[in-house]
SETI-871300 format. One record per residue: residue number from 1; residue in three letters; x, y, z of N, C-alpha, C in turn. Coordinates in steps of 0.05 Angstrom, whole numbers. Example, Ala and Ser with C-alpha at 12.3 -4.5 7.8 and 13.67 -1.06 7.14 Angstrom:
2
NODE num residu n_east n_north   n_up ca_east ca_north  ca_up c_east c_north   c_up
NODE   1    ala    264    -114    156     246      -90    156    264     -66    156
NODE   2    ser    257     -45    142     273      -21    143    258       1    157
//
This chain:
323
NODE num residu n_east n_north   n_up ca_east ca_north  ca_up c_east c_north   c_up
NODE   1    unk     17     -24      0       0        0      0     18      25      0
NODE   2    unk      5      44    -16      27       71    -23     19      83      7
NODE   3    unk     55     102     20      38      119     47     29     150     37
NODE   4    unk     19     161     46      10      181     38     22     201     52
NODE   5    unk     43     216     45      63      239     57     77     253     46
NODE   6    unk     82     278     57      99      297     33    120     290     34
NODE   7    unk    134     271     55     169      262     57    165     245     14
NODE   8    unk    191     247      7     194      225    -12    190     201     -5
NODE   9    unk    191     179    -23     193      155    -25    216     147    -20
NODE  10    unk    226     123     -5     257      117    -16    243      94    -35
NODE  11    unk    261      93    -59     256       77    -81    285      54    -81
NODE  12    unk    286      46    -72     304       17    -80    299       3    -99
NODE  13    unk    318      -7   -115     315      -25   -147    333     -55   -149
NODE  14    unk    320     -72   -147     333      -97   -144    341     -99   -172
NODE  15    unk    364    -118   -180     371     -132   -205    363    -154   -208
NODE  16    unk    338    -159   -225     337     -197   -219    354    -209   -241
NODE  17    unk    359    -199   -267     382     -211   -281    383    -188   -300
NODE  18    unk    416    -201   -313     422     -180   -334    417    -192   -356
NODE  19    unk    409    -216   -362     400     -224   -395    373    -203   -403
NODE  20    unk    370    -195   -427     354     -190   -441    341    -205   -462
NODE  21    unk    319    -208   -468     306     -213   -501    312    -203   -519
NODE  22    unk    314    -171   -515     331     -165   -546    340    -133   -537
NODE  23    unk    354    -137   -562     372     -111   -573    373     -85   -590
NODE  24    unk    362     -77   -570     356      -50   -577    379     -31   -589
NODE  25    unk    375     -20   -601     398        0   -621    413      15   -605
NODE  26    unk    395      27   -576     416       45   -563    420      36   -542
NODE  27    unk    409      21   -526     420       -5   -507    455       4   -495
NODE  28    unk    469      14   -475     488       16   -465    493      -5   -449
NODE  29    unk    487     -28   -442     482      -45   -418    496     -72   -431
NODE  30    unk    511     -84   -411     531     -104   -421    519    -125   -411
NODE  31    unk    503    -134   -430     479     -164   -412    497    -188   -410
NODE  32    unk    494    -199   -387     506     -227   -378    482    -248   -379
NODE  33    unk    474    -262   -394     451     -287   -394    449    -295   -364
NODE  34    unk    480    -302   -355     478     -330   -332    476    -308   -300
NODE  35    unk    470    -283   -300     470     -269   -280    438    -265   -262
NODE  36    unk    429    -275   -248     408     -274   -243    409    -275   -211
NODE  37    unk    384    -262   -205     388     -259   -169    367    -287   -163
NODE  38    unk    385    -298   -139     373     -311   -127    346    -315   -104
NODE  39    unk    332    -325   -102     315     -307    -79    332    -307    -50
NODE  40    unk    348    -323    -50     362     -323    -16    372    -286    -23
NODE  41    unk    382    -280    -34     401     -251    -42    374    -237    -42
NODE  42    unk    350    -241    -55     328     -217    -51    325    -214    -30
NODE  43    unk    317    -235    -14     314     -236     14    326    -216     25
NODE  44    unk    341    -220     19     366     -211     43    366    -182     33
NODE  45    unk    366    -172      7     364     -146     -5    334    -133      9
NODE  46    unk    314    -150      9     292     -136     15    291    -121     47
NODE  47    unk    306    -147     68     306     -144     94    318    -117     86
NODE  48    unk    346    -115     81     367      -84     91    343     -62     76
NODE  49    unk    327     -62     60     312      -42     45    293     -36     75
NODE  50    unk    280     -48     81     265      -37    111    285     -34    129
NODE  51    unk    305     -41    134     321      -31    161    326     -10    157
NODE  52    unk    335       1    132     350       24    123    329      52    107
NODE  53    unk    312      55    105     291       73    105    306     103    117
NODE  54    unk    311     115    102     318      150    105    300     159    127
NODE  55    unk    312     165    150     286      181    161    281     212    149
NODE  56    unk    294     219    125     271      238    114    259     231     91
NODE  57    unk    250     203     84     231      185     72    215     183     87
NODE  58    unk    196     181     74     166      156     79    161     133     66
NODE  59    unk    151     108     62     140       95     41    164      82     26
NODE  60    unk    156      63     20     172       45     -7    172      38    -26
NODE  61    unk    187      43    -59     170       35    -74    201      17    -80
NODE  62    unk    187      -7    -84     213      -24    -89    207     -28   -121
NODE  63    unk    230     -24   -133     228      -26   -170    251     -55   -174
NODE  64    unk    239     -60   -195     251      -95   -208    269     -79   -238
NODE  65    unk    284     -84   -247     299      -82   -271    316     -98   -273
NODE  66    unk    321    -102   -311     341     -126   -313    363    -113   -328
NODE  67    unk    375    -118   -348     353     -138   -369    323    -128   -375
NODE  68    unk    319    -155   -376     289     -155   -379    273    -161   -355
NODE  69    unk    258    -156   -336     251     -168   -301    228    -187   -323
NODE  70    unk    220    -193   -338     201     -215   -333    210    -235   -341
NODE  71    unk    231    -237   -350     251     -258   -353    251    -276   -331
NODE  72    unk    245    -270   -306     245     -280   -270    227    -272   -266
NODE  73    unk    205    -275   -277     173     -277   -272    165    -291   -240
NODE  74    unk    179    -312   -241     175     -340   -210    186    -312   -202
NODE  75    unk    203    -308   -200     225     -296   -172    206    -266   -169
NODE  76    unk    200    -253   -182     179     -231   -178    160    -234   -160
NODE  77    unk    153    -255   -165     122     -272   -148    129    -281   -119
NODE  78    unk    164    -292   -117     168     -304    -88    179    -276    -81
NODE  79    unk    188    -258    -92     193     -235    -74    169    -216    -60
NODE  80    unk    155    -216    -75     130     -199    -75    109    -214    -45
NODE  81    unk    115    -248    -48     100     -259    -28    119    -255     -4
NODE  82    unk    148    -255      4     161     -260     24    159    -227     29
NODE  83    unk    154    -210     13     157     -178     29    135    -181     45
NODE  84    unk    112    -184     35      87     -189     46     79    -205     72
NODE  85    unk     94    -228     75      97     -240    100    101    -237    118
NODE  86    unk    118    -223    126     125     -200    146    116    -184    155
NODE  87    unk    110    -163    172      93     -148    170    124    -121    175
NODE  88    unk    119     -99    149     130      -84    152    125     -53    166
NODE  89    unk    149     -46    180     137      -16    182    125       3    165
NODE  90    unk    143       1    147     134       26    124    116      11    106
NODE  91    unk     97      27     93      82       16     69     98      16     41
NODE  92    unk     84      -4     31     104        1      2     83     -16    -19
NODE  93    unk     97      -4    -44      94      -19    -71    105     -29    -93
NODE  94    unk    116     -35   -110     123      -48   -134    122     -40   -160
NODE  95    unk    147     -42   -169     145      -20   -193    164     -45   -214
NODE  96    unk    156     -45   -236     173      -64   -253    176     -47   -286
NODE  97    unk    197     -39   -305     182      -30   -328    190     -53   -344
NODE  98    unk    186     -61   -365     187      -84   -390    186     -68   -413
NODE  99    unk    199     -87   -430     188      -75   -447    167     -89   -468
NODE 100    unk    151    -107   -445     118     -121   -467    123    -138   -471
NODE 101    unk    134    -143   -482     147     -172   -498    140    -206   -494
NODE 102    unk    138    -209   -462     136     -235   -453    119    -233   -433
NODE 103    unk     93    -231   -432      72     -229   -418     59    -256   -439
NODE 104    unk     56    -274   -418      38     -284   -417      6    -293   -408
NODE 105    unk    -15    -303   -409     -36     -309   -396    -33    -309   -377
NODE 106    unk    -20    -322   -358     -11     -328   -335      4    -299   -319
NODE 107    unk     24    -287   -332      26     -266   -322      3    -249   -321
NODE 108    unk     -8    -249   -345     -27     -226   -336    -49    -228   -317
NODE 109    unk    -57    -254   -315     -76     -266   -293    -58    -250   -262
NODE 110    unk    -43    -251   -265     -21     -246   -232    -19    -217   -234
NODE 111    unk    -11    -202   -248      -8     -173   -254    -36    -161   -253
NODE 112    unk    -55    -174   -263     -80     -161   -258    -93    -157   -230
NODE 113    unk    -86    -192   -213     -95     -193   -185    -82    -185   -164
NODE 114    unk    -61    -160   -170     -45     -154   -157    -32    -121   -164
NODE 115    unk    -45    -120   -183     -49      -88   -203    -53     -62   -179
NODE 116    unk    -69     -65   -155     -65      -48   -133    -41     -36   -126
NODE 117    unk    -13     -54   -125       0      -58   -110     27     -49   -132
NODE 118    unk     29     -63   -146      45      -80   -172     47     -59   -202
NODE 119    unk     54     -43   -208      57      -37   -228     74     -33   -248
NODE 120    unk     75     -45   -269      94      -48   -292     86     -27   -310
NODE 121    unk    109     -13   -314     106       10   -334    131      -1   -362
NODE 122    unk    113       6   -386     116        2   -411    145      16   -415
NODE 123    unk    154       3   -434     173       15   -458    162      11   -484
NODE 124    unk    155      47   -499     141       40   -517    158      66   -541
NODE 125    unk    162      66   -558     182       84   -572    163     105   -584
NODE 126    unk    142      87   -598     127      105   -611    107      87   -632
NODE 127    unk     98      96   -655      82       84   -674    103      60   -685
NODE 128    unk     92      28   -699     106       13   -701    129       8   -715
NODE 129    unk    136      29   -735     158       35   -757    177      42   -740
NODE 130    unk    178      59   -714     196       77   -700    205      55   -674
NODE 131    unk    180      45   -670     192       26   -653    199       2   -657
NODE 132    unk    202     -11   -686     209      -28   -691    235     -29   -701
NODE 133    unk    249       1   -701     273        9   -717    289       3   -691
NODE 134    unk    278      14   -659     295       21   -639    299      -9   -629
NODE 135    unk    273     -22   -628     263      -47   -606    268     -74   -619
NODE 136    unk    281     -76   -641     288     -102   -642    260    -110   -660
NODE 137    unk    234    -102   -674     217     -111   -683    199    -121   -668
NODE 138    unk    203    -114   -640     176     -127   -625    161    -109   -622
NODE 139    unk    141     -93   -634     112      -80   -633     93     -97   -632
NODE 140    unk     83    -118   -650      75     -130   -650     67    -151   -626
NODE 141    unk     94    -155   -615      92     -169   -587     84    -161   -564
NODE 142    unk     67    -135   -562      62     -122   -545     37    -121   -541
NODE 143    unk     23    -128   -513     -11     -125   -511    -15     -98   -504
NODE 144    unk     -8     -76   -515     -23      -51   -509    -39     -47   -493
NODE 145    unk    -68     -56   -511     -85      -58   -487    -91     -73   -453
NODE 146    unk    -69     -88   -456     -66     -109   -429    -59     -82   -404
NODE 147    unk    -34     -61   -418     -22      -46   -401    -45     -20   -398
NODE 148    unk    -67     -12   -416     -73        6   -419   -103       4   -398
NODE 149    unk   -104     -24   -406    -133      -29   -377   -121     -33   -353
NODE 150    unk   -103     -44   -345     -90      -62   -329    -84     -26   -306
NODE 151    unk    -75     -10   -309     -66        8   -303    -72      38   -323
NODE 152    unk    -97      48   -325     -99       62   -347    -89      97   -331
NODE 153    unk    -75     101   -308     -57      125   -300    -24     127   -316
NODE 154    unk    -23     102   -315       6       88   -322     17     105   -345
NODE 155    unk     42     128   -348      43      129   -370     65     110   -374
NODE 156    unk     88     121   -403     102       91   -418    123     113   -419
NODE 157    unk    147     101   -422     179      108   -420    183     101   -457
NODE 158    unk    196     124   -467     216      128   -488    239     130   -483
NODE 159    unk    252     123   -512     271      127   -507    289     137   -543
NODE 160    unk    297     159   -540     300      178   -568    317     163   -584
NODE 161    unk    323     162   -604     351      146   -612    351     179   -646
NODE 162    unk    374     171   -657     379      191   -688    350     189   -710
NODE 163    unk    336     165   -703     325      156   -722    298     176   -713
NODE 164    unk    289     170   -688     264      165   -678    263     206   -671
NODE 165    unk    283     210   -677     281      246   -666    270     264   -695
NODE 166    unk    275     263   -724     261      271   -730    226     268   -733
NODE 167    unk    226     245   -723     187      236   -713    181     238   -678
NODE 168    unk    194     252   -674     192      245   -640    160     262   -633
NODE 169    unk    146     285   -649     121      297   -647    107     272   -656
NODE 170    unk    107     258   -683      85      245   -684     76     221   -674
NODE 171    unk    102     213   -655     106      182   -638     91     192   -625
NODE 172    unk    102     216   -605      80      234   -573     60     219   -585
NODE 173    unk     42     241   -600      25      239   -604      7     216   -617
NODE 174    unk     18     196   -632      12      164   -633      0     157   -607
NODE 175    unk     26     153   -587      19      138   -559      3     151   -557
NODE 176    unk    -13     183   -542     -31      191   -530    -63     182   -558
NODE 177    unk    -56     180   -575     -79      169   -588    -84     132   -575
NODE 178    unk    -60     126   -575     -71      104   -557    -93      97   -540
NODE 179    unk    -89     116   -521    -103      119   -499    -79     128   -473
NODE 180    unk    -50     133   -477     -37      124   -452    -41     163   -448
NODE 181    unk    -46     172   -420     -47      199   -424    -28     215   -413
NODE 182    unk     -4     197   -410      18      219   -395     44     197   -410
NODE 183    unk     67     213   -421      90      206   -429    106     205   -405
NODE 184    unk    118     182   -396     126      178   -371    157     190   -370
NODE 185    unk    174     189   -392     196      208   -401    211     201   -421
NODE 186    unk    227     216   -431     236      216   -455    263     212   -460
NODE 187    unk    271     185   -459     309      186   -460    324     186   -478
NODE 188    unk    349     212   -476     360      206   -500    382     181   -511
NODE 189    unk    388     177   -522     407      152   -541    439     145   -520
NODE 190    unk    439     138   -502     465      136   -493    484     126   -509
NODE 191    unk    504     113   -491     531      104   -510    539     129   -520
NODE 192    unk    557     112   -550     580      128   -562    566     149   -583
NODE 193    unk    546     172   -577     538      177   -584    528     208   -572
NODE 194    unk    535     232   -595     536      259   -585    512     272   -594
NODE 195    unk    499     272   -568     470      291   -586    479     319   -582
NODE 196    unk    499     332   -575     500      362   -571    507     369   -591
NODE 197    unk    514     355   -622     509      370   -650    491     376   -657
NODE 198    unk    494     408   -673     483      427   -680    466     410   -696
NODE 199    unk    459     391   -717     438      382   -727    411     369   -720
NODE 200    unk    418     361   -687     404      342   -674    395     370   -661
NODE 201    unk    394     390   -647     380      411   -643    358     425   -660
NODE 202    unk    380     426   -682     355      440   -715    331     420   -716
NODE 203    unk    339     393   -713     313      373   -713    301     373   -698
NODE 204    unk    306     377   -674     288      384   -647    265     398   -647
NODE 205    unk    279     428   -643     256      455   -653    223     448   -663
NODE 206    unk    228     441   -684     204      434   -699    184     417   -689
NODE 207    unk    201     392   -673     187      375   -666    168     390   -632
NODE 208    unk    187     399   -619     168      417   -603    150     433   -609
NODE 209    unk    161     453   -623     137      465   -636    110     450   -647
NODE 210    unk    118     434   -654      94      413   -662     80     402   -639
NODE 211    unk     93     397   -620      85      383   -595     71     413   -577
NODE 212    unk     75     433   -585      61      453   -564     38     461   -568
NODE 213    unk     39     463   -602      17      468   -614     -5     440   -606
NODE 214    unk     -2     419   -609     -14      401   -599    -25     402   -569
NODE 215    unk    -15     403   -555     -11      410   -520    -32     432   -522
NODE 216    unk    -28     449   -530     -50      480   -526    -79     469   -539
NODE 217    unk    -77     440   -564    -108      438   -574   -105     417   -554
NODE 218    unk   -106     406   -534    -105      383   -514    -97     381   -486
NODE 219    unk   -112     410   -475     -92      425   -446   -107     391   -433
NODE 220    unk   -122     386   -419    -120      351   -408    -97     341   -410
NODE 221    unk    -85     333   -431     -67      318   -438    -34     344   -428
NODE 222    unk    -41     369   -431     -20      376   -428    -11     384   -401
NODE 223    unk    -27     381   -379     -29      378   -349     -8     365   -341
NODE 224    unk      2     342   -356      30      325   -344     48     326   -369
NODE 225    unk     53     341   -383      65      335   -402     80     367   -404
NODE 226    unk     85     378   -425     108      404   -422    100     428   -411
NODE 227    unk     68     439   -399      69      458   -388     58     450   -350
NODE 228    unk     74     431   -339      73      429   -310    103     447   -308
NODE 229    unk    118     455   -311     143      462   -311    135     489   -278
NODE 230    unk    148     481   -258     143      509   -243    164     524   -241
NODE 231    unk    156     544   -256     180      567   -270    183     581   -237
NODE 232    unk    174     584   -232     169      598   -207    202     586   -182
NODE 233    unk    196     561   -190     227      555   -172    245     570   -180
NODE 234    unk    247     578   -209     270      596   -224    276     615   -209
NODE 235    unk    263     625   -195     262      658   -179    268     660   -146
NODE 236    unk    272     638   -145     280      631   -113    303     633   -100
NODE 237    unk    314     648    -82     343      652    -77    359     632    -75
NODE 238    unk    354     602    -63     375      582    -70    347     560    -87
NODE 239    unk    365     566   -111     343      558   -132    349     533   -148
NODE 240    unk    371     526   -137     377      489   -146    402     482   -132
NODE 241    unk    412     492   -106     430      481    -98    438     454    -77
NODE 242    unk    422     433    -99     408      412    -95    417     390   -110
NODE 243    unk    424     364   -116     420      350   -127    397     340   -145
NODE 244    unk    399     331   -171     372      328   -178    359     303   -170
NODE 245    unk    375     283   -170     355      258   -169    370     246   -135
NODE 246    unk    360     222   -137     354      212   -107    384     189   -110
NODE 247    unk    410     199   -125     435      188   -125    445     181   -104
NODE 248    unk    456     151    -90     470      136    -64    458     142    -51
NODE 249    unk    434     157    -48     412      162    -19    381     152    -22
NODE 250    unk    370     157    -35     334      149    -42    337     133    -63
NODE 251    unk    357     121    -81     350      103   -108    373      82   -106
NODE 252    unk    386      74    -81     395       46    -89    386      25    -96
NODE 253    unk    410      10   -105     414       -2   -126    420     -33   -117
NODE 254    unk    406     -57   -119     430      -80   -107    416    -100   -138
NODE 255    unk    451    -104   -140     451     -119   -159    451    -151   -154
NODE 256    unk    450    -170   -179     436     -200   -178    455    -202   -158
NODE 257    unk    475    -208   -141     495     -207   -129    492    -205   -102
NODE 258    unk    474    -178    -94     465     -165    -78    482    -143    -64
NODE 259    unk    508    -139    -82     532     -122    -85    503     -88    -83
NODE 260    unk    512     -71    -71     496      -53    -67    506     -23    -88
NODE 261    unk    494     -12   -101     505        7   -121    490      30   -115
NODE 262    unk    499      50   -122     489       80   -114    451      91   -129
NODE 263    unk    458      71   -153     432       77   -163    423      58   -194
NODE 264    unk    403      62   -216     402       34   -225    423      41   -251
NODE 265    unk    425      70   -259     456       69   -274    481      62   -266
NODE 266    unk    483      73   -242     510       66   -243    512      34   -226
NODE 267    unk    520      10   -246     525       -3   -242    548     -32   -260
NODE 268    unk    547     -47   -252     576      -60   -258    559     -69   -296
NODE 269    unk    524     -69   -307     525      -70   -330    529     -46   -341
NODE 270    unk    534     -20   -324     538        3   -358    576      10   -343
NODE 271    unk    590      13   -325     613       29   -317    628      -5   -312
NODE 272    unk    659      -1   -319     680      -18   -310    679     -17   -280
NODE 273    unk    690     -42   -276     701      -33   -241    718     -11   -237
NODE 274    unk    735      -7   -254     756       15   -239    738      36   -242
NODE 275    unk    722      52   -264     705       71   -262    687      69   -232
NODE 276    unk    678      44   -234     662       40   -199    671      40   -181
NODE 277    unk    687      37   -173     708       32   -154    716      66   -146
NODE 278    unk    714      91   -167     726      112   -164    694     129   -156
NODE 279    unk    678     115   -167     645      123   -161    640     125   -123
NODE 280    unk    648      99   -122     639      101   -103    655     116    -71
NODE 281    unk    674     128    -74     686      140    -59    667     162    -62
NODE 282    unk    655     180    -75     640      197    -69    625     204    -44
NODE 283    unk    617     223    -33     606      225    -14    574     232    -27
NODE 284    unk    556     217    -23     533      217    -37    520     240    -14
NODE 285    unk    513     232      1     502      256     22    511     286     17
NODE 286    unk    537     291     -2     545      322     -6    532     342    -26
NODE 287    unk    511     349    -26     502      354    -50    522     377    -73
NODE 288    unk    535     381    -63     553      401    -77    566     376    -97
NODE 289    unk    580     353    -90     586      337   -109    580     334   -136
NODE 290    unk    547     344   -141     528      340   -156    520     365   -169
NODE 291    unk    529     388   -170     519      410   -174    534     423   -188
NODE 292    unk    525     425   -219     542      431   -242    542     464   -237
NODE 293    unk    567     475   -233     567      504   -214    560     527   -252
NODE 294    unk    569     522   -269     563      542   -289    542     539   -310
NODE 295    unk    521     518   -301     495      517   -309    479     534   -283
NODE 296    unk    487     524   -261     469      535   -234    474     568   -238
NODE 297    unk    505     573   -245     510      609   -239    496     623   -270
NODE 298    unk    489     612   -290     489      621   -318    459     608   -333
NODE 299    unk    445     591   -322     417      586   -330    403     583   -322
NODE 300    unk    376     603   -325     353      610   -308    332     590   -309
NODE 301    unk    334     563   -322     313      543   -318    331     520   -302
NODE 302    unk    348     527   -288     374      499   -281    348     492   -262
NODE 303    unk    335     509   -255     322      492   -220    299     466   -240
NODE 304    unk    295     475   -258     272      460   -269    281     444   -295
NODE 305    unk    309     435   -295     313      427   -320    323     399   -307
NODE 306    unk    315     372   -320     316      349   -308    344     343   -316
NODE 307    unk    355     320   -303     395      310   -308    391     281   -302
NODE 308    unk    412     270   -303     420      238   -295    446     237   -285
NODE 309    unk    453     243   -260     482      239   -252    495     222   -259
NODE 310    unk    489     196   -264     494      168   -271    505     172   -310
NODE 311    unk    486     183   -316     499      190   -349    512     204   -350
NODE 312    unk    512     232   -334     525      249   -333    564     239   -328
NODE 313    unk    569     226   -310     576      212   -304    594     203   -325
NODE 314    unk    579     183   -345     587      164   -362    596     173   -382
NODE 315    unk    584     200   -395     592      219   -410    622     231   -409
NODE 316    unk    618     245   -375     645      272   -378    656     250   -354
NODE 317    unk    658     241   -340     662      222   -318    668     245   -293
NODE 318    unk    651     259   -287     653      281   -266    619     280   -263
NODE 319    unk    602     278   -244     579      281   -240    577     322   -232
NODE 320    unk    592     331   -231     596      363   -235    587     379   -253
NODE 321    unk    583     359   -278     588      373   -311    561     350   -313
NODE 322    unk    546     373   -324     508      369   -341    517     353   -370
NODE 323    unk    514     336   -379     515      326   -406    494     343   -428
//
């Protein structure tokens, strides 16, 4: 059960394995088939997740990622029953995303009787030409509607690649013809790959513009989507001298292993050990560590403009410097 409080969530993310079903074009992640978490290691991951609760958290939302998490469909099911057994202090829930693919009858029978609690959020790119370019050809393999009744708040995770950016307006707008009514976010193309050329900007433009004009004939739809922005933080005397995301403090990480990592990027599938190894000396609790000082002194939307320390990271290898 979700708790109801203004503290955050701490969000913890188990690894149940690093194999995948397929291969996606922009995929940064070094899949190991034979890597999979055991339930003795969930166990044991789930216990330290309630001992260890931030006391400036509330609530739990424990998230599954692989790979693929339905790949360990069983092990989803014995974790979900052994949290439950217990009786915990904090309330909590379950978060898994997929990307569709391997849902079966049987899953969905379990995901449905448990849909309170349990929610799997989509990876969906866009209309089936765009997502069949990024996703390996599985559109097709996808029950849409399974995710769209099953959870119809739920929105769906993108993810941009060179291809999919000059159509990135008419994907948006595909999915919300769907029925899904909120784009859950928009990622760009990791790896060896530079979107800060000048051409990948010129292609941008347009596509917003397209997307605003849309948004203004569809204010409903545009309630969670590009005009929630609160400009208003912009104007505040300490106006982002903050970390942005919940990095080594509110979003660890324990991998199949039960090896514990700062968050669900940075870990031993996208960074070498020696890169990890130099990660983790950080002092996560410092928020200055985190705080790119000539975006914060020089741009008036820094308080409201979203980051990934973890890419950021992977990029310039200084979590200091905004990618």
């Amino acid at each position: 059960m979700e708790a109801k409080t203004n503290k955050p969530r701490f969000s913890p993310t188990l690894c149940v394995t690093h194999a995948c079903n397929l291969n996606c074009i922009y995929c940064y992640q070094k899949h190991d088939a034979t890597a999979r978490m055991t339930i003795e290691t969930a166990k044991t991951a789930i216990d330290k997740v309630f001992d260890h609760v931030p006391n400036d958290m509330s609530g739990v939302e424990i998230g599954f990622i692989g790979g693929e998490p339905l790949l360990e469909f069983q092990l989803l099911k014995d974790i979900v029953a052994y949290t439950s057994s217990i009786e915990r202090k904090e309330q909590y829930i379950f978060y898994a995303t997929t990307n569709g693919t391997l849902l079966t009858d049987e899953h969905k029978a379990w995901f449905s009787a448990h849909k309170n609690y349990f929610t799997l959020g989509l990876s969906l790119d866009g209309a089936k030409e765009t997502h069949d370019y990024n996703r390996t050809n599985s559109f097709d393999d996808i029950d849409i509607e399974f995710f769209l009744r099953t959870w119809p708040n739920q929105g769906v995770k993108m993810t941009l690649s060179e291809y999919s950016l000059p159509r990135l307006a008419e994907n948006i707008k595909y999915i919300h013809s769907l029925g899904f009514k909120e784009i859950g976010g928009v990622n760009l193309f990791e790896g060896n790959f530079d979107w800060s050329r000048d051409e990948y900007l010129h292609l941008l433009i347009p596509q917003l513009a397209d997307l605003v004009a849309f948004y203004v004939d569809n204010d409903a739809l545009a309630l969670n989507q590009m005009f929630d922005k609160r400009l208003s933080y912009c104007e505040v005397k300490n106006r982002g001298d903050k970390k942005w995301c919940g990095i080594g403090t509110g979003a660890v990480f324990f991998d199949t292993d039960g090896k514990v990592f700062p968050c669900p990027f940075v870990t031993p599938m996208t960074f070498s050990q020696n890169d990890l190894s130099l990660i983790l000396q950080t002092d996560f609790t410092d928020e200055s560590n985190f705080i790119d000082k000539d975006c914060y002194k020089n741009c008036y939307i820094y308080p409201i403009c979203p980051t990934c320390s973890g890419a950021n990271y992977f990029r310039n290898n200084k979590f200091t410097e905004r990618d």
